[in-house]
Residue, then its C-alpha position, 0 to 999 in steps of 0.5 A: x579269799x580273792x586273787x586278783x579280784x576274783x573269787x574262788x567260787x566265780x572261776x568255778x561257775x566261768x569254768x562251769x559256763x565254759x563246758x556248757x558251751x564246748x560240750x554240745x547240749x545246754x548245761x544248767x548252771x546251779x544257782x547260789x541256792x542249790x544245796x550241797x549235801x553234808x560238805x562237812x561231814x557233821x550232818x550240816x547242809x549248806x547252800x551254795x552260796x554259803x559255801x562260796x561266801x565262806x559263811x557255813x565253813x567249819x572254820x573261824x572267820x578270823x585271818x589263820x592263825x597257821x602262819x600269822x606274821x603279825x604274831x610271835x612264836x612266845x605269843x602264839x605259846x603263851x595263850x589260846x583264847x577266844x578274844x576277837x582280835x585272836x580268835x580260837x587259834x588251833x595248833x598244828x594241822x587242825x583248822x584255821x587254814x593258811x591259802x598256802x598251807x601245808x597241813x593237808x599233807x600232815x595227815x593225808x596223801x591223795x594217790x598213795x595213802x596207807x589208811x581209809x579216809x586218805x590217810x598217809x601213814x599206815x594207822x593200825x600196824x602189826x602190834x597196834x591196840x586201836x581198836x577202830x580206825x578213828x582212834x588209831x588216827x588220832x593217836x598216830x600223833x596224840x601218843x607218847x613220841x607221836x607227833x603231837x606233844x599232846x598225848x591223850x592216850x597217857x593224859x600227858x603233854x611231853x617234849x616240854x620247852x622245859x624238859x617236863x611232863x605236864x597232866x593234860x586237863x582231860x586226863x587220859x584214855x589209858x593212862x594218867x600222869x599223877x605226878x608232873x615233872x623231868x623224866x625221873x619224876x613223872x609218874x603215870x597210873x591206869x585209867x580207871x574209867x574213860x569215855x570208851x572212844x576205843x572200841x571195835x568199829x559198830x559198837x555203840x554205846x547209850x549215854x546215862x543222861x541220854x536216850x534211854x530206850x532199849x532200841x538199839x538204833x538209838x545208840x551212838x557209836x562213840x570215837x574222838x570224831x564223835x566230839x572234836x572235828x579234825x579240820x577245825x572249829x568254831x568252838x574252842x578244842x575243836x568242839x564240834x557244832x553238831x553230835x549225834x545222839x539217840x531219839x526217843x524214838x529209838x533213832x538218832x539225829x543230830x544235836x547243836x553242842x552250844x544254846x544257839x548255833x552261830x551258823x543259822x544266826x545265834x551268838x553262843x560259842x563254847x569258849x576255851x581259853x589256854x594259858x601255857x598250852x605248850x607245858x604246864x596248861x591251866x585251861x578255862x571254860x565258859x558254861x557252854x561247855x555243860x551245854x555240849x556235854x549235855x548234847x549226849x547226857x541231855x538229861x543232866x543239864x538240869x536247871x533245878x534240883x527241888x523237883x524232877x527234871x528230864x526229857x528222857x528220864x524224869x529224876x532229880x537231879x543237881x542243878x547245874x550253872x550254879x555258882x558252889x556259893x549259892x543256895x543251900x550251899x553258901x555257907x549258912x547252915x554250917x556248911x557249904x563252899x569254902x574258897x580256902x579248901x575248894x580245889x575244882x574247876x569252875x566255868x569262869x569265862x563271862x562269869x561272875x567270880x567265882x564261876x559256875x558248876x559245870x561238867x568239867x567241876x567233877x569230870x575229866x573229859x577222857x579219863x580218870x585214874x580215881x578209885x571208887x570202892x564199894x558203891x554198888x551200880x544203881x544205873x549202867x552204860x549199855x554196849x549194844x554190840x553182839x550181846x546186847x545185854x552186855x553190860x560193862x561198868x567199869x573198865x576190868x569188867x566189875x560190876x560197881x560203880x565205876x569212876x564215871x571220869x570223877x576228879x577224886x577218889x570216891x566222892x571227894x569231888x562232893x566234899x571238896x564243895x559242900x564241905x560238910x563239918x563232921x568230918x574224919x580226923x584222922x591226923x594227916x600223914x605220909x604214906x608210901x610214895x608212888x613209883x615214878x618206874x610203874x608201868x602204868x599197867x595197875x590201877x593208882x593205889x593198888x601193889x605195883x604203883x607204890x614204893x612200899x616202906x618208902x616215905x620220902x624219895x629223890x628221884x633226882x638230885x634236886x627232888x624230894x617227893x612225899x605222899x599223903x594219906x588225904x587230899x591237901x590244901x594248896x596255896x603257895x601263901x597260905x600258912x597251912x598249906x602243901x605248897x607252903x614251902x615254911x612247913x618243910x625243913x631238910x637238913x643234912x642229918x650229921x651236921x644239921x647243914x640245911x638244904x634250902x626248898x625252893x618250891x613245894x607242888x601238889x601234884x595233880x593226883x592231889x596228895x603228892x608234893x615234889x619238893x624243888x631243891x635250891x641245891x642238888x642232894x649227894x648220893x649216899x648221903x643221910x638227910x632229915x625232912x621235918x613236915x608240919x603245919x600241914x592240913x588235909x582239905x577238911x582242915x585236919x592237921x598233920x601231926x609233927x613228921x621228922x623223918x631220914x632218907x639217904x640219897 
């Protein structure tokens, strides 16, 4: 960026010439190759000459994106992409910096700042639950009423520009949105295993899939800086270019997140692209972002898994970048993937139909409210804080395997894939709803979280939400399934006057539909909801359900 001709970085070597000359004794200028230290805060050195021509910043080269004219608000809100003309575009004061911008003063004040790093607002007040300074910053404004709509403490995105509440596609740190909808039918349950970026400050953490010695000084302390950088990025969300991890060598060092670091002449970027970011947001990867989660579950990233595989610790291992379709599993051996029934995501980006596997198929990246029951714990995630021989499994304190931030309950996500025939047939039913009023205190599926004796409920007048007992197929034309609205019918039960259904949504907990009503239901009125035809992912059918409900 130039004014009037000039660059930033010549005034400051006039103004470096002009003390040289008034202080009395010569002052060396420093030359263009002068390294400074870690101007960034991610372990990076650049030169001065870099810091000049802007080629070491943390930021995208492209013009900001803060406050482009040549954009409209509705374009600026209908999808964050990675193309070359749009860049990585990051909403409110995170990166992509206008010369006149006005995000510093979001979160900083320089001579009257209430929090360490020159934050503005005073981040752990009297009553706050952050346990350490980072998260509490974060969460100033990525909570519910913060000043981000985007809420990962809850997996939810809110303020809506149609009045509901969405489920994030990272999920949530302490809680989940499992039921998406206006404030009557939103529903949110306990996380039940999370990265863990809420711990006291100096706890530190061993990664599975990472350095896996017992010395101490290769562990790594675990925050939301630890994998987005606050000022923007390269990379999509904000990813950073380098993490900190452990060494075999039992100290740490810091480690690219893609295959090769643009920075110093590589190509790769994690690409991350976002349709309605403000509302109901369906996010799509390329397969760096296996990459950058490898950066601390390095062993994970494997390329094969007919023989071991590991710099750490040498096991077999799923093979990851694969497409679901290939080898064992595509679908010649009376198993394997099926597109009908396949409900995760895939890295889709530059890719193939129909996408690779990638971290992000069987995880969330913050949170899950999964339910895993009687695996015993074969592995452990070591905290080295006081004790460190504490181990923690799961977010209570119980010793099972935990959730490790799955997609579905158990291990639904390997079902979902491999799709194996010899499956339960139990008839799929209805079961008791969960309560949209559930403080979010108790884990999903436990006493508290459900409605009991309750099939069928109207949480407003042009609602209806039902619960089944397995995960559903989705699909708005496919005969079979959930959202097929064909397979419901709702009549006024004394007259039979129908109620027309509009639309049918499987919710992201994967057995909840909300039903959207053409016209509102009278409180204190009989009606009868009839489901059928509808099948679980295994393709077991529900048995005819006719049932009455009184608004």
């Amino acid at each position: 960026m130039k004014r009037n001709g000039y660059s930033p970085a010549l005034v400051i070597l006039a103004l470096l010439w002009l003390l040289a000359a008034t202080a009395g004794p010569a002052l060396a200028l420093p030359s263009t190759d002068a390294t400074i230290v870690d101007p960034y805060k991610d372990g990076r050195n650049v030169t001065l000459g870099q810091l000049s021509n802007k080629t070491a910043t943390n930021s995208p080269q492209e013009p900001s994106r803060e406050h482009d004219p040549s954009k409209t608000q509705a374009q600026l809100e209908t999808t964050l992409t990675t193309d070359a003309n749009l860049g990585f575009l990051t909403g409110g004061p995170h990166g992509r910096y206008a010369d006149n911008t006005a995000a510093c003063g979001r979160c900083h004040q320089l001579h009257q700042a209430q929090g360490q790093r020159l934050i503005r607002f005073n981040t752990m007040p009297v009553g706050s639950t952050a346990n350490n300074v980072i998260f509490a910053t974060c969460t100033f404004c990525h909570s519910f009423n913060g000043q981000s709509t985007y809420d990962v403490k809850d997996g939810m995105i809110w303020d809506t520009n149609d009045g509901k509440r969405y489920a994030t596609s990272g999920g949530g740190f302490e809680r989940m949105l499992v039921v998406e909808g206006e404030p009557a039918v939103a529903t949110v349950a306990k996380a039940s295993s999370s990265h863990r970026v809420n711990y006291a400050t100096g706890t530190k953490f061993r990664p599975p899939g990472g350095y896996a010695g017992a010395n101490t000084g290769g562990h790594i302390e675990l925050t939301c800086a630890s994998c987005h950088n606050p000022h923007g990025s390269r990379h999509g969300r904000q990813l950073r270019d380098k993490v900190l991890v452990g060494t075999p060598a039992g100290t740490t060092m810091l480690r690219d997140t893609s295959d090769l670091d643009i920075v110093y002449g590589g190509t790769q970027q994690i690409k991350i692209q976002v349709q309605s970011p403000y509302g109901n947001e369906q996010v799509s990867y390329n397969d760096q972002i296996t990459r950058f989660c490898a950066t601390c579950h390095w062993d994970y990233k494997a390329t094969t898994a007919v023989s071991k595989t590991g710099a750490y610790d040498l096991k077999y291992r799923h093979k990851m970048g694969m497409g679901p379709n290939e080898g064992l599993n595509d679908g010649s051996k009376g198993f394997g993937y099926t597109s009908a029934k396949f409900e995760l995501p895939l890295a889709t980006i530059d890719m193939g139909p129909p996408g690779v596997v990638a971290c992000i198929t069987c995880h969330y990246a913050h949170g899950t409210f999964a339910v895993v029951n009687g695996i015993s714990a074969t592995d452990s995630i070591i905290i080295s804080s006081a004790d460190n021989s504490l181990d923690l499994q799961n977010l209570d304190g119980t010793k099972t395997e935990p959730p490790k931030n799955l997609r579905m309950d158990n291990r639904g996500v390997c079902q979902n894939c491999h799709n194996w025939p010899d499956v339960n047939t139990t008839p799929l039913a209805l079961q008791d709803v969960l309560d949209p009023n559930q403080s979010g205190t108790v884990l999903y599926g436990e006493p508290g979280t459900l409605l009991a004796g309750t099939k069928i409920l109207s949480p407003t007048p042009d609602t209806v939400t039902i619960r089944f007992n397995q995960y559903v197929l989705k699909g708005t034309a496919a005969p079979n399934s959930a959202e097929y609205t064909g397979n419901y019918t709702l009549v006024r039960t004394s007259d039979s006057a129908p109620v027309a259904i509009s639309s049918a949504t499987v919710q992201p907990e994967g057995r909840t539909v909300v039903l959207r009503l053409g016209s509102n239901l009278v409180t204190g009125t009989t009606y009868t909801l009839t489901v059928q035809n509808v099948q679980d992912t295994n393709f077991v059918a529900m048995n005819l359900f006719s049932q009455n409900f009184t608004k």
